[in-house]
MARSE-127711 format. One record per residue: residue in one letter; x, y, z of N, C-alpha, C in turn. Coordinates in nm, 2 decimals, padded with zeros to 4 digits. Example, Ala and Ser with C-alpha at 12.3 -4.5 7.8 and 13.67 -1.06 7.14 Angstrom:
BEGIN
+------+--------+---------+--------+---------+----------+--------+--------+---------+--------+
| resn | n_east | n_north |   n_up | ca_east | ca_north |  ca_up | c_east | c_north |   c_up |
+------+--------+---------+--------+---------+----------+--------+--------+---------+--------+
|    a |  01.32 |  -00.57 |  00.78 |   01.23 |   -00.45 |  00.78 |  01.32 |  -00.33 |  00.78 |
|    s |  01.28 |  -00.22 |  00.71 |   01.37 |   -00.11 |  00.71 |  01.29 |   00.00 |  00.79 |
+------+--------+---------+--------+---------+----------+--------+--------+---------+--------+
end
This chain:
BEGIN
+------+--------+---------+--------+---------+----------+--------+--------+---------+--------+
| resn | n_east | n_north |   n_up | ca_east | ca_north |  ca_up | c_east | c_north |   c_up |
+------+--------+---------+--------+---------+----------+--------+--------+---------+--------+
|    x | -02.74 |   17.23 |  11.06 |  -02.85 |    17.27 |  10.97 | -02.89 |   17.41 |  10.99 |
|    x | -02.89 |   17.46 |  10.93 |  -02.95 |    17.62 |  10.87 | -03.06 |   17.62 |  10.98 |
|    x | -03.11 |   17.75 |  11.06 |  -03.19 |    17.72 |  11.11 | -03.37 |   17.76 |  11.08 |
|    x | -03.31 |   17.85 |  10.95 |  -03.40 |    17.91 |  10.83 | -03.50 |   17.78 |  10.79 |
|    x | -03.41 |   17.66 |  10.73 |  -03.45 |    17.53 |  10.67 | -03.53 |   17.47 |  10.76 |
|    x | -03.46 |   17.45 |  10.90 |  -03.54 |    17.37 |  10.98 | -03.71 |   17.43 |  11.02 |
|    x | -03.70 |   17.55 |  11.01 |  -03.77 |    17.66 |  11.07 | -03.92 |   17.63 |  10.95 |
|    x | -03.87 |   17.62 |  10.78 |  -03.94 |    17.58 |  10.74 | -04.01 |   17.42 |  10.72 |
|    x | -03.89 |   17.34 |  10.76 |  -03.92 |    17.22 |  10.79 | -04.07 |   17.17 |  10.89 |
|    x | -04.05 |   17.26 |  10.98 |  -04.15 |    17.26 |  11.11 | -04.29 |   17.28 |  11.09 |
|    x | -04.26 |   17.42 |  11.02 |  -04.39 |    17.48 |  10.91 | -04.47 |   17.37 |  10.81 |
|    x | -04.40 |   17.29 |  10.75 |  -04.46 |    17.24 |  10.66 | -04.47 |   17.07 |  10.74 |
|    x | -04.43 |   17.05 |  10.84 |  -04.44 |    16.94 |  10.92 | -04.63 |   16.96 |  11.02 |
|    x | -04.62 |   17.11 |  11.04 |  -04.74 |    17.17 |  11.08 | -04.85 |   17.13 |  11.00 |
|    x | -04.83 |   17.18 |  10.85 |  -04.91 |    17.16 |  10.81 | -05.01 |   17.04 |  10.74 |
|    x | -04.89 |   16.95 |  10.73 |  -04.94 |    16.84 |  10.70 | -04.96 |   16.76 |  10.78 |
|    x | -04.94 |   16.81 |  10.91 |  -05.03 |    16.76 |  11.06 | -05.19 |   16.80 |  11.07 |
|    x | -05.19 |   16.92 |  11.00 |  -05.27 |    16.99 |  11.00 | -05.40 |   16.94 |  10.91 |
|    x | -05.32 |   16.89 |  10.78 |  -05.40 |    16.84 |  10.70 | -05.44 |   16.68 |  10.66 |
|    x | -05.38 |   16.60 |  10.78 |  -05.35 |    16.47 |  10.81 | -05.47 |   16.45 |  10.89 |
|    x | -05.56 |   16.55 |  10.99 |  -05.56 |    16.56 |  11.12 | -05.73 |   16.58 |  11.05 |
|    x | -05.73 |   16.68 |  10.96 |  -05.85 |    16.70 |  10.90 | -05.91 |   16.57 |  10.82 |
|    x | -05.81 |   16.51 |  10.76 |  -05.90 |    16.42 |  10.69 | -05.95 |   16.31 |  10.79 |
|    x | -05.88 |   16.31 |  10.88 |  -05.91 |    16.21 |  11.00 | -06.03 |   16.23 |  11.04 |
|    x | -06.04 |   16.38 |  11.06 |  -06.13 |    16.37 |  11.15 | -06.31 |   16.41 |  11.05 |
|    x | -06.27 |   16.44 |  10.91 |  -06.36 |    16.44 |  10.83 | -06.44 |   16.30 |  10.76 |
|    x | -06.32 |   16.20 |  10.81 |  -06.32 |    16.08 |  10.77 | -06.43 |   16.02 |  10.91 |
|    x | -06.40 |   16.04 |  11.04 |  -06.47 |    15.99 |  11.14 | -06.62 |   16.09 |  11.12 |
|    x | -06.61 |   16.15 |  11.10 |  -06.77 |    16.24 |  11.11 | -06.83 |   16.21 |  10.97 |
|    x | -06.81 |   16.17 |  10.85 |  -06.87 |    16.18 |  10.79 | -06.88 |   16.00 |  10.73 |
|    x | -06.77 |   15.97 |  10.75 |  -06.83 |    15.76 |  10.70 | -06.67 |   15.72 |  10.76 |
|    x | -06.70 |   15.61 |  10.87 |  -06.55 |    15.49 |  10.92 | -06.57 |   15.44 |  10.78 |
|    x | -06.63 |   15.43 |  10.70 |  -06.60 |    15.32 |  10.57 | -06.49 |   15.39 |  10.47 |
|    x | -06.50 |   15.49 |  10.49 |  -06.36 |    15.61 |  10.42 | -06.22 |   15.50 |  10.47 |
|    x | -06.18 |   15.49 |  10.64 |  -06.13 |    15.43 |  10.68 | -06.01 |   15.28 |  10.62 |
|    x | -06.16 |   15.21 |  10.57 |  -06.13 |    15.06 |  10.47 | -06.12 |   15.11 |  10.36 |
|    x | -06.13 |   15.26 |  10.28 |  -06.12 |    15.24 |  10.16 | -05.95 |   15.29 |  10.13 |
|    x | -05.95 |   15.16 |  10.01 |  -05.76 |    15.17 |  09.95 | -05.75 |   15.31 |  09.89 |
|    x | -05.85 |   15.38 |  09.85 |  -05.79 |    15.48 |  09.79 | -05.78 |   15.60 |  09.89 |
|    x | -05.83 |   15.64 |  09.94 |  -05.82 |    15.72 |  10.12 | -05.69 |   15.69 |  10.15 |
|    x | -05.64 |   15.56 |  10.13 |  -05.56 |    15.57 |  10.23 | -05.41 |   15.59 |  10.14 |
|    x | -05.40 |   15.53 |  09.99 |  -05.32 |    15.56 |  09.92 | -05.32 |   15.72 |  09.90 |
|    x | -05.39 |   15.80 |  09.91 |  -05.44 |    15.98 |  09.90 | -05.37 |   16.05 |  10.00 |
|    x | -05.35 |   15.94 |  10.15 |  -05.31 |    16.03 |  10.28 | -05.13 |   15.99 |  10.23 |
|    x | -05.12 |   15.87 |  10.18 |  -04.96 |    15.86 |  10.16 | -04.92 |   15.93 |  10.06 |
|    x | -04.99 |   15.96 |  09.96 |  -04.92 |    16.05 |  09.85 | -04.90 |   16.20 |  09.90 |
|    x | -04.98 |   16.22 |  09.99 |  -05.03 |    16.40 |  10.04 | -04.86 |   16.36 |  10.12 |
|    x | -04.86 |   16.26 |  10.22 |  -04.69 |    16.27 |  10.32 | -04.59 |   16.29 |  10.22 |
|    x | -04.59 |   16.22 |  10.12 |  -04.51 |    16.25 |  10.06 | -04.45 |   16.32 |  09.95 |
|    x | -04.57 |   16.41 |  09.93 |  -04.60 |    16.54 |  09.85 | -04.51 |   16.63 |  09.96 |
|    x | -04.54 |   16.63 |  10.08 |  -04.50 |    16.72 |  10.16 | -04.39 |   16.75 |  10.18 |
|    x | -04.35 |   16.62 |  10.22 |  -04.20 |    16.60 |  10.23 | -04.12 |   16.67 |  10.09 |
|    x | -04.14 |   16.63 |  10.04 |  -04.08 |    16.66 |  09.89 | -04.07 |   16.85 |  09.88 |
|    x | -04.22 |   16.86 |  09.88 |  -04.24 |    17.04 |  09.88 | -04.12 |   17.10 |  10.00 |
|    x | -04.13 |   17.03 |  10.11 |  -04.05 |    17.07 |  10.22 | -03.92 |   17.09 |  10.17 |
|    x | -03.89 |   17.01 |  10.07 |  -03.71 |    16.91 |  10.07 | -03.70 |   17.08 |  09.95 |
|    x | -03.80 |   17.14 |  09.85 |  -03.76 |    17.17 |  09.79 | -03.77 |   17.34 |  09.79 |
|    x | -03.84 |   17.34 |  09.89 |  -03.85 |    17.48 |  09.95 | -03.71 |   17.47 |  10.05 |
|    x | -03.65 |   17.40 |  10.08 |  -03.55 |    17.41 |  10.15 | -03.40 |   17.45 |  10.07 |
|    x | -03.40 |   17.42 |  09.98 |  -03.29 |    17.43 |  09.85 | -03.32 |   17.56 |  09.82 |
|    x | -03.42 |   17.60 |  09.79 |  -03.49 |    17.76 |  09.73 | -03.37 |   17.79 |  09.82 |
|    x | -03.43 |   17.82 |  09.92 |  -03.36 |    17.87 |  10.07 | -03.25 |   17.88 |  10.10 |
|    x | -03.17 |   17.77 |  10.06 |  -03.02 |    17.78 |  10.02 | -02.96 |   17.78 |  09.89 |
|    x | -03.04 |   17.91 |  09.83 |  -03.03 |    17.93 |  09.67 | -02.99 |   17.84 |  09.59 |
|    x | -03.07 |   17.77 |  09.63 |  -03.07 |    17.64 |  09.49 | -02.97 |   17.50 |  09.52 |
|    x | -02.90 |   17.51 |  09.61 |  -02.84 |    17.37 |  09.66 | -02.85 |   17.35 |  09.81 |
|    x | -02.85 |   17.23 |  09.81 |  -02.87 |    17.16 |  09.93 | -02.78 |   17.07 |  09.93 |
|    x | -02.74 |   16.97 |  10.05 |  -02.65 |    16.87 |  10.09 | -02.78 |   16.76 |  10.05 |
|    x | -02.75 |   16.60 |  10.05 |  -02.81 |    16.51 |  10.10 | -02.86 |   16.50 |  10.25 |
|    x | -02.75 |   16.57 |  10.33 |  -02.77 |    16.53 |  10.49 | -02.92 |   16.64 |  10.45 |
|    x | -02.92 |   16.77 |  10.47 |  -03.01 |    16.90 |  10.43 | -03.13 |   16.88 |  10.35 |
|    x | -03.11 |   16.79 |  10.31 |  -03.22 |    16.75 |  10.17 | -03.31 |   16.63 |  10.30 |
|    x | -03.24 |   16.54 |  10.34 |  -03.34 |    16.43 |  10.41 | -03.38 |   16.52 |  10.53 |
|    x | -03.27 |   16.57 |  10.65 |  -03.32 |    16.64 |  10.69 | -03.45 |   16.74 |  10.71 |
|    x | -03.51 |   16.79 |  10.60 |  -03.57 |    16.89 |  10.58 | -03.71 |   16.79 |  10.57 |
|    x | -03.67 |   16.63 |  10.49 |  -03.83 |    16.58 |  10.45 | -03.85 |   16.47 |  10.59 |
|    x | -03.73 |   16.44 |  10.65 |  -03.73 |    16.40 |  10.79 | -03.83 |   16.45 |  10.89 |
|    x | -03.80 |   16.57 |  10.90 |  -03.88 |    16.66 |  10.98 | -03.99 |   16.69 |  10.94 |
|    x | -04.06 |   16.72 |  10.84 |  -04.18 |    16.72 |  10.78 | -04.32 |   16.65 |  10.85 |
|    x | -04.24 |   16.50 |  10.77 |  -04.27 |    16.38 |  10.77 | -04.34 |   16.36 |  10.96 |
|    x | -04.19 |   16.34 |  11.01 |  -04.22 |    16.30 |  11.14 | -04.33 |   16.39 |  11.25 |
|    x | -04.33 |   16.54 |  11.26 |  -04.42 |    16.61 |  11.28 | -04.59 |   16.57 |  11.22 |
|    x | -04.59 |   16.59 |  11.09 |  -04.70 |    16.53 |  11.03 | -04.80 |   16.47 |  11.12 |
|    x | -04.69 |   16.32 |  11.09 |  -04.73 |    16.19 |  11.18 | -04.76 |   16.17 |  11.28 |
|    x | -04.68 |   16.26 |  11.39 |  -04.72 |    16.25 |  11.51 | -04.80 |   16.35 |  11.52 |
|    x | -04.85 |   16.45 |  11.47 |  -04.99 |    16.51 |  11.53 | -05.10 |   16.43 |  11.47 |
|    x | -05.10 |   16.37 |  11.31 |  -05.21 |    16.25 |  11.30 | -05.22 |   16.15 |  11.34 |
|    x | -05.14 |   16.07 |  11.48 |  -05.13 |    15.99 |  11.52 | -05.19 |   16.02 |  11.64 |
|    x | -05.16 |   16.14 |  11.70 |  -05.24 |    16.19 |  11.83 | -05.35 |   16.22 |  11.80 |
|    x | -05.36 |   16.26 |  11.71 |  -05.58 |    16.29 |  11.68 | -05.64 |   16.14 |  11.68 |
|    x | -05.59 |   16.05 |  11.62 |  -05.59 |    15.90 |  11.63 | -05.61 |   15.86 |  11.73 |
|    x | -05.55 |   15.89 |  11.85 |  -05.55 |    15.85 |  11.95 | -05.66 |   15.89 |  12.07 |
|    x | -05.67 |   16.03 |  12.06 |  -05.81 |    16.09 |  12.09 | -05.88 |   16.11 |  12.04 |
|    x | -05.96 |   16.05 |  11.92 |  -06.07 |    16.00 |  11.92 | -06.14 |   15.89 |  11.90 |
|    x | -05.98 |   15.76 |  11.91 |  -06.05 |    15.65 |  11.92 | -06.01 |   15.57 |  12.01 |
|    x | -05.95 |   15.67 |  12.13 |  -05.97 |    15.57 |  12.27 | -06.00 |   15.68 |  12.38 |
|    x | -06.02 |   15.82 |  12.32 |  -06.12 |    15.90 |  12.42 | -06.19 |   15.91 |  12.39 |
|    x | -06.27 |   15.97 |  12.27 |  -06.37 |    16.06 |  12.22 | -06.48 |   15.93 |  12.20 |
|    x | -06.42 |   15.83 |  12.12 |  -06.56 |    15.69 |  12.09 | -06.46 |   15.56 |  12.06 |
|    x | -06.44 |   15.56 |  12.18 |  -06.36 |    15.41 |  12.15 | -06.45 |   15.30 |  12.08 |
|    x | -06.58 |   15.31 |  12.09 |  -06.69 |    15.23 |  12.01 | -06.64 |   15.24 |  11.84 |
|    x | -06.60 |   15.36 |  11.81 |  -06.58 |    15.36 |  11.66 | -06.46 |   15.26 |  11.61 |
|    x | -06.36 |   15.24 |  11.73 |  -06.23 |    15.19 |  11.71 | -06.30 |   15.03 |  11.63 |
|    x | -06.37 |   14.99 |  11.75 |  -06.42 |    14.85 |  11.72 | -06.50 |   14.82 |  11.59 |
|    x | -06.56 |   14.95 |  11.55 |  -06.65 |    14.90 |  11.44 | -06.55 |   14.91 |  11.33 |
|    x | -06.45 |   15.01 |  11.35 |  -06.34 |    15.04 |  11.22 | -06.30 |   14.90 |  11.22 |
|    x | -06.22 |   14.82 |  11.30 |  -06.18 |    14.70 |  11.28 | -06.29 |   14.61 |  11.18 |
|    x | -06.38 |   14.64 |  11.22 |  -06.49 |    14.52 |  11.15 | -06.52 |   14.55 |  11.04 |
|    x | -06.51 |   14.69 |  10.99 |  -06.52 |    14.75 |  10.86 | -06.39 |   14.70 |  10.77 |
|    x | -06.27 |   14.68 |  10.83 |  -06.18 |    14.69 |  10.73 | -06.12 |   14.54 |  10.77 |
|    x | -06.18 |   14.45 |  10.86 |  -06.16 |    14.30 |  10.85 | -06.24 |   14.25 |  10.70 |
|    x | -06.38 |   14.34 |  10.70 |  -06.43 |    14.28 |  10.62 | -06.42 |   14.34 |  10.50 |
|    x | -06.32 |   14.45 |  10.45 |  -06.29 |    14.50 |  10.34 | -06.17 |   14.39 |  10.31 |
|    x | -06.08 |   14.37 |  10.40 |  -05.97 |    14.28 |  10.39 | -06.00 |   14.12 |  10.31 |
|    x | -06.12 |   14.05 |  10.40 |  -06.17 |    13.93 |  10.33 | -06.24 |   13.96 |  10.19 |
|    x | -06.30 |   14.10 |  10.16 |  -06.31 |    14.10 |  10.05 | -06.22 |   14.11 |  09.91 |
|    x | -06.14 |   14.15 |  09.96 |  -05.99 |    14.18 |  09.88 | -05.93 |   14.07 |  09.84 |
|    x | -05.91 |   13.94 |  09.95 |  -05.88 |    13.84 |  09.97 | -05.99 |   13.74 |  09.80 |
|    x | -06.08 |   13.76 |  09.86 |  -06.17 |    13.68 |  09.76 | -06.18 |   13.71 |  09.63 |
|    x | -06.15 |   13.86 |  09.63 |  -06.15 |    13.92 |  09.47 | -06.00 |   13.88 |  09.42 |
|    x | -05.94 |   13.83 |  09.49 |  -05.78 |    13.77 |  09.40 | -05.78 |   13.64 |  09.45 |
|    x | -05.90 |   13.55 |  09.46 |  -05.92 |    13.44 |  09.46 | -05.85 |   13.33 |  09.58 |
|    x | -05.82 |   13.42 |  09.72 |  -05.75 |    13.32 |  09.80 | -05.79 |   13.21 |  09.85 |
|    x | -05.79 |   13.12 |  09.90 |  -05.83 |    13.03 |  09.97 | -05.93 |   13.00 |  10.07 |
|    x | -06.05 |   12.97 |  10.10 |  -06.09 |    13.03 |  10.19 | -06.02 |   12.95 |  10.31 |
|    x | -05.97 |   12.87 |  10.30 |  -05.86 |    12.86 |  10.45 | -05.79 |   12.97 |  10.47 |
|    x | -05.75 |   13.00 |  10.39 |  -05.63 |    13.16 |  10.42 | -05.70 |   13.26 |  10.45 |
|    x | -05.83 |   13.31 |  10.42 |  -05.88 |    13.38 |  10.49 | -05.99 |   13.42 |  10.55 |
|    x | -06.01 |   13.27 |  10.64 |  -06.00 |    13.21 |  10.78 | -05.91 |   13.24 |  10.87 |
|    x | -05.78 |   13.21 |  10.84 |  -05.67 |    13.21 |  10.92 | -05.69 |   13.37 |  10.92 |
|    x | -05.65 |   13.48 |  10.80 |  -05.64 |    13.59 |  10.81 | -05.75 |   13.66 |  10.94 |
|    x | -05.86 |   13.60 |  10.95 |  -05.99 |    13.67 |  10.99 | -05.95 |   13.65 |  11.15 |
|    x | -05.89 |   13.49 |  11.16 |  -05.84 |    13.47 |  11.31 | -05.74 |   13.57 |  11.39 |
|    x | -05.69 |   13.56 |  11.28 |  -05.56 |    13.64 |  11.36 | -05.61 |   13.79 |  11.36 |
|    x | -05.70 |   13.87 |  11.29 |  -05.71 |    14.01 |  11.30 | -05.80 |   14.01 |  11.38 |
|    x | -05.91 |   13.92 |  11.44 |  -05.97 |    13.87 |  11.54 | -05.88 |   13.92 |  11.69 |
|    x | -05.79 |   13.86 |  11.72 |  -05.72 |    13.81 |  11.80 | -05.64 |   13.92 |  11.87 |
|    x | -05.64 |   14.03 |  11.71 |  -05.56 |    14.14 |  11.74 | -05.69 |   14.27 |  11.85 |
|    x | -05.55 |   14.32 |  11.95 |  -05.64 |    14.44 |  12.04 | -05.69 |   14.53 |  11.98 |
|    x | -05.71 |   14.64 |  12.03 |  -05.75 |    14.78 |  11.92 | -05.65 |   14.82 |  11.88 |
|    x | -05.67 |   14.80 |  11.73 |  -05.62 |    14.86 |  11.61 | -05.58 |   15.00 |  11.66 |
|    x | -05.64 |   15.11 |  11.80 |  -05.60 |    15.25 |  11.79 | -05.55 |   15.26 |  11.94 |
|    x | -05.53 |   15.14 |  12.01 |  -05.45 |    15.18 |  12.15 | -05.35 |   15.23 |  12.11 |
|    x | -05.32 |   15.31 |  12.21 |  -05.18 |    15.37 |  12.20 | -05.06 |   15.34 |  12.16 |
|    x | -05.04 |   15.20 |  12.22 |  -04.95 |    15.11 |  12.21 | -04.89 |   15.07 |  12.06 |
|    x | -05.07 |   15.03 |  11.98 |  -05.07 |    15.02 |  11.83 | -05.07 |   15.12 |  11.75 |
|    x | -05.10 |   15.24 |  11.76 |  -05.06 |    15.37 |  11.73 | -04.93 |   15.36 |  11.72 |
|    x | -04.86 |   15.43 |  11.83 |  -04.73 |    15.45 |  11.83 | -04.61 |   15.34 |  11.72 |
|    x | -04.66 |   15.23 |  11.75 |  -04.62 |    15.11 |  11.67 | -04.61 |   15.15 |  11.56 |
|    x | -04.77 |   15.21 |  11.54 |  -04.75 |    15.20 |  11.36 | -04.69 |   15.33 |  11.33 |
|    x | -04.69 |   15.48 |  11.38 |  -04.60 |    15.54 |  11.38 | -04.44 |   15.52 |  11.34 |
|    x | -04.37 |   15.42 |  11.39 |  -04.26 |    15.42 |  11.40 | -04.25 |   15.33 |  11.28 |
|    x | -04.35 |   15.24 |  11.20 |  -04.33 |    15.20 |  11.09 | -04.36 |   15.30 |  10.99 |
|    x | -04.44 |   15.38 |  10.99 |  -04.46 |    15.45 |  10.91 | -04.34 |   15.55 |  10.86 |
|    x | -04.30 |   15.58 |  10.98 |  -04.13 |    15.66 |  10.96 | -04.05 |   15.60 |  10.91 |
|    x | -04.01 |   15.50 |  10.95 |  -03.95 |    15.40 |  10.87 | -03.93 |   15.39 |  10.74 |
|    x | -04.10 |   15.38 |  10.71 |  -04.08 |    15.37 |  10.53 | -04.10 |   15.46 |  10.46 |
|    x | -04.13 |   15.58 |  10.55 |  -04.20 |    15.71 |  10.43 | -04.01 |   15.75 |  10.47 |
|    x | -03.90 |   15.72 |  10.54 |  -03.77 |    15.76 |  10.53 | -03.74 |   15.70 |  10.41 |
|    x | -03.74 |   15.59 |  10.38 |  -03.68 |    15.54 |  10.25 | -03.74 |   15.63 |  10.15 |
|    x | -03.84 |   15.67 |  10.14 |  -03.89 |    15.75 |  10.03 | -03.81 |   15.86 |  10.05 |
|    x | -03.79 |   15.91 |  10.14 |  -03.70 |    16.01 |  10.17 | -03.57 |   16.06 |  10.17 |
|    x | -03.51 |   15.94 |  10.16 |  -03.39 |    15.87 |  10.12 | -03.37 |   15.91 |  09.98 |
|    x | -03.47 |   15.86 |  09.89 |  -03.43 |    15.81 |  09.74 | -03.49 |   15.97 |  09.68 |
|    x | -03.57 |   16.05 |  09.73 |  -03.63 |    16.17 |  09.70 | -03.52 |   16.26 |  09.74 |
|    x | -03.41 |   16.25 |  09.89 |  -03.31 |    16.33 |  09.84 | -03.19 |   16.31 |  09.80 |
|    x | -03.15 |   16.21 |  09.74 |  -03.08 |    16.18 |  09.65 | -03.10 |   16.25 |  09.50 |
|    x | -03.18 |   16.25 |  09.47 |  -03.29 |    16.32 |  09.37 | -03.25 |   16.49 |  09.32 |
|    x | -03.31 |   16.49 |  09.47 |  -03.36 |    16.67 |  09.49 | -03.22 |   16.73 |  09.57 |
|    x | -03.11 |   16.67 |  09.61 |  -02.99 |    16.72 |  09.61 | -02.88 |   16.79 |  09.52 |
|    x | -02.86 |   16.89 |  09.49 |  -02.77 |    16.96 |  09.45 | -02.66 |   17.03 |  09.54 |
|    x | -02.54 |   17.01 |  09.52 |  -02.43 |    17.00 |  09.54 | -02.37 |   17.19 |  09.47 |
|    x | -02.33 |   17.26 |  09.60 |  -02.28 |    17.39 |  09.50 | -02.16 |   17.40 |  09.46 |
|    x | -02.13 |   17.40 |  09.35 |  -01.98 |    17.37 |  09.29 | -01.90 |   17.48 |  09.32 |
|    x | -01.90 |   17.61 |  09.41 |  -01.78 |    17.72 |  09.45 | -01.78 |   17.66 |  09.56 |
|    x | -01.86 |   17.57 |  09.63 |  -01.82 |    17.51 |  09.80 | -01.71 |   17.42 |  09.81 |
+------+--------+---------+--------+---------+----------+--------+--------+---------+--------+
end
């Protein structure tokens, strides 16, 4: 891989660490209820994957207008995964150094956004009983342990997007 591409890969993996990192921590200082809301959190997935994409396509620029598939995921690979792991470490320090107290109330904020969700598409209230037990039952939602966890899902699925995005945004140079 080009080391130009990767170079910008890093750059824009920066910044959307950057800007992953900010809403986190705008979100903690100014309302945990930001936290439980669906649209927050649909807003931080579209921004990953805005980035990635910008990344994938500033990287083609770069190689005047074609890219490989390997070059193309590559480029939103790296983005992506940077991104995540600097908003996953701000995640980490400030809700199991800074105020692990917030960790707990977030849980309770978004158990009880969850049973609301639940009731507005009419589930059962046995099922969400059971749901309330089991999220009950669960540790902190921001130990490290669950962090990194969800890190590694998160990569996971923002790759598939990443997958199908450079399949997409792949061009192929026909004198190669």
């Amino acid at each position: 891989m080009n080391t130009t591409i990767k170079s910008s890969a890093i750059n824009y993996g920066l910044y959307l660490g950057g800007l992953l990192s900010i809403l986190t921590i705008l979100a903690y200082a100014i309302n945990l209820d930001l936290f439980a809301n669906m649209w927050f959190g649909i807003s931080m997935l579209i921004a990953i994957i805005i980035f990635g994409i910008i990344s994938t396509i500033k990287s083609r620029n770069i190689l005047n207008g074609f890219i490989s598939f390997k070059d193309a995921f590559t480029s939103y690979f790296i983005t992506i995964v940077i991104g995540l792991l600097i908003s996953s470490i701000i995640s980490i320090v400030i809700f199991n150094f800074i105020d692990p107290e917030a960790a707990t109330i977030l849980k309770e904020k978004i158990m009880d956004a969850q049973v609301e969700g639940m009731r507005n598409w009419g589930a059962p209230e046995e099922a969400i009983e059971k749901a309330v037990e089991k999220f009950e039952a669960q540790d902190n939602m921001y130990s490290i342990g669950n962090v990194l966890q969800s890190l590694m899902f998160q990569i996971i699925g923002f790759s598939v997007v990443g997958l199908i995005s450079s399949l997409i945004l792949k061009k192929e140079d026909p004198n190669a």
